[in-house]
C-alpha positions as a Markdown table, in Angstrom:
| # | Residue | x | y | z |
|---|---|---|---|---|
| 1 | Unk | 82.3 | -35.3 | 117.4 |
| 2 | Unk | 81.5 | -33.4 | 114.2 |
| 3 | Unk | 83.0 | -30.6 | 112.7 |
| 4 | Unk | 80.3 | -27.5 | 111.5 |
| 5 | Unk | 81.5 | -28.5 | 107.8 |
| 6 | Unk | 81.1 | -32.7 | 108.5 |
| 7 | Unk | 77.3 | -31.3 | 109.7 |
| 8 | Unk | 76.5 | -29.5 | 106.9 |
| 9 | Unk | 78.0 | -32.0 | 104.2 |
| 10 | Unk | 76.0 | -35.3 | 105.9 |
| 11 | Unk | 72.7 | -32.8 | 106.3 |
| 12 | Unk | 72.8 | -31.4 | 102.7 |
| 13 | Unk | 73.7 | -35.7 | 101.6 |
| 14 | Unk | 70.4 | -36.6 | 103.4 |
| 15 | Unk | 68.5 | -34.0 | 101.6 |
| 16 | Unk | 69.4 | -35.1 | 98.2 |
| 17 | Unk | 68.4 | -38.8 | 99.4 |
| 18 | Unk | 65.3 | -37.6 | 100.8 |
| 19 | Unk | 64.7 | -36.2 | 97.4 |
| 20 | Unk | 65.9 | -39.4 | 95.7 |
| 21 | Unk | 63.4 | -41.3 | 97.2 |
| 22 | Unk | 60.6 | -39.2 | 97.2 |
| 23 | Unk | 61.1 | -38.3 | 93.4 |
| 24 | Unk | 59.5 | -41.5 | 92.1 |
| 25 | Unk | 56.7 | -41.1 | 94.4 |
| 26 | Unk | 56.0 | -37.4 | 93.4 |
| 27 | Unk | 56.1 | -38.6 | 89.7 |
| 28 | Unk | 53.2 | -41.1 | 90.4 |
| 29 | Unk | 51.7 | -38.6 | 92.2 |
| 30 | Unk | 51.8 | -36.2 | 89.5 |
| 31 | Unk | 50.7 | -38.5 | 86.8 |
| 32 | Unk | 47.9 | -39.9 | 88.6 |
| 33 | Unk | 46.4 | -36.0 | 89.5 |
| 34 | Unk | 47.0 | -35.6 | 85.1 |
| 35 | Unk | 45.0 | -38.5 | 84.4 |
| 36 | Unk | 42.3 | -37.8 | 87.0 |
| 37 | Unk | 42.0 | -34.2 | 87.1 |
| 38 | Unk | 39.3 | -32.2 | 85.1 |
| 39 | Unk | 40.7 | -30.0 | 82.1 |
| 40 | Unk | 39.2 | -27.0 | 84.0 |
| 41 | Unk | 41.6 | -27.4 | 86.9 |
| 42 | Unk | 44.2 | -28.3 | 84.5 |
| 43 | Unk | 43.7 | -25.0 | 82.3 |
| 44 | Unk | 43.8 | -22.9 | 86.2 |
| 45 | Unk | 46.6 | -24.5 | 86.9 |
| 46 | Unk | 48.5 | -23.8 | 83.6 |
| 47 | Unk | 47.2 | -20.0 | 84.1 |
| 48 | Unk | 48.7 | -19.5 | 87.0 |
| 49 | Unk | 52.1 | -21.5 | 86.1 |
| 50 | Unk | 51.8 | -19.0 | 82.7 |
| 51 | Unk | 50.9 | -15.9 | 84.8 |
| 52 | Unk | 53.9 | -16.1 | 87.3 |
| 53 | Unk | 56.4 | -16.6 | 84.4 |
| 54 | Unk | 54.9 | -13.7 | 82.6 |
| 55 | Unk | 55.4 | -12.0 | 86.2 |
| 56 | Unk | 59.0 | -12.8 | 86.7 |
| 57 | Unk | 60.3 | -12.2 | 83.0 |
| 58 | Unk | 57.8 | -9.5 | 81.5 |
| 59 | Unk | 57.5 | -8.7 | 77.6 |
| 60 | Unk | 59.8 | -5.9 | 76.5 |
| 61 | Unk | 58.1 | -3.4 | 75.5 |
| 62 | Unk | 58.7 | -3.8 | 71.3 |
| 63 | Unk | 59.0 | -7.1 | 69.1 |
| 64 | Unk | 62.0 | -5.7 | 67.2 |
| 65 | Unk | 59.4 | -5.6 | 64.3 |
| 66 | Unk | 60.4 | -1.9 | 62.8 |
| 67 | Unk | 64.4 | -2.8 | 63.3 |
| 68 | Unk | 63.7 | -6.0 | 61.3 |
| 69 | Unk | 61.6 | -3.8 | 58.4 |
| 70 | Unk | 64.5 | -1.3 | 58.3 |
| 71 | Unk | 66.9 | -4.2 | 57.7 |
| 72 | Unk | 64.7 | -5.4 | 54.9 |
| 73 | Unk | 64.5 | -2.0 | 53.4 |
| 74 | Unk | 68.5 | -1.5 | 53.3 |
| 75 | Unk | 68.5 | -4.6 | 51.9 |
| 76 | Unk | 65.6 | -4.2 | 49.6 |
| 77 | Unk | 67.6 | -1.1 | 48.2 |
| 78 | Unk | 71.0 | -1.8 | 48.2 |
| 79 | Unk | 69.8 | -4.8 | 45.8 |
| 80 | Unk | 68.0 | -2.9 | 43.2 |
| 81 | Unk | 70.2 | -0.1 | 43.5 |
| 82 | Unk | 67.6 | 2.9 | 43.9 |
């Protein structure tokens, strides 16, 4: 009989052959909706890939731009000695 552990290590080792085998067969699968699929779906479908990651890591709400200009002025002046 199997231990709890011995269960969970053979389950988790099918899995990751399941997904061994099924891997090549997704990657056809994936190439073959690329070559065949309109550029209108294909744009919706990168929207939606490039919404949710906007979603889940949002812009901060500066670029860093005035820190960067500040920089450039110390430096700009430090240089020319004013």
């Amino acid at each position: 009989m199997r231990t709890t552990e011995e269960s969970k290590e053979l389950s988790v080792k099918e899995w990751a052959e399941a997904w061994k085998r099924a891997t090549p067969v997704l990657e056809q699968l994936r190439i073959k909706e690329m070559r065949e699929g309109s550029t209108e779906n294909l744009v919706e479908a990168f929207n939606d890939v490039l919404e949710q990651s906007v979603h889940e890591n949002p812009p901060i709400p500066w670029s860093g731009l005035i820190e960067q200009q500040r920089y450039f002025k110390m430096l700009a002046v430090g240089k020319s000695g004013k």
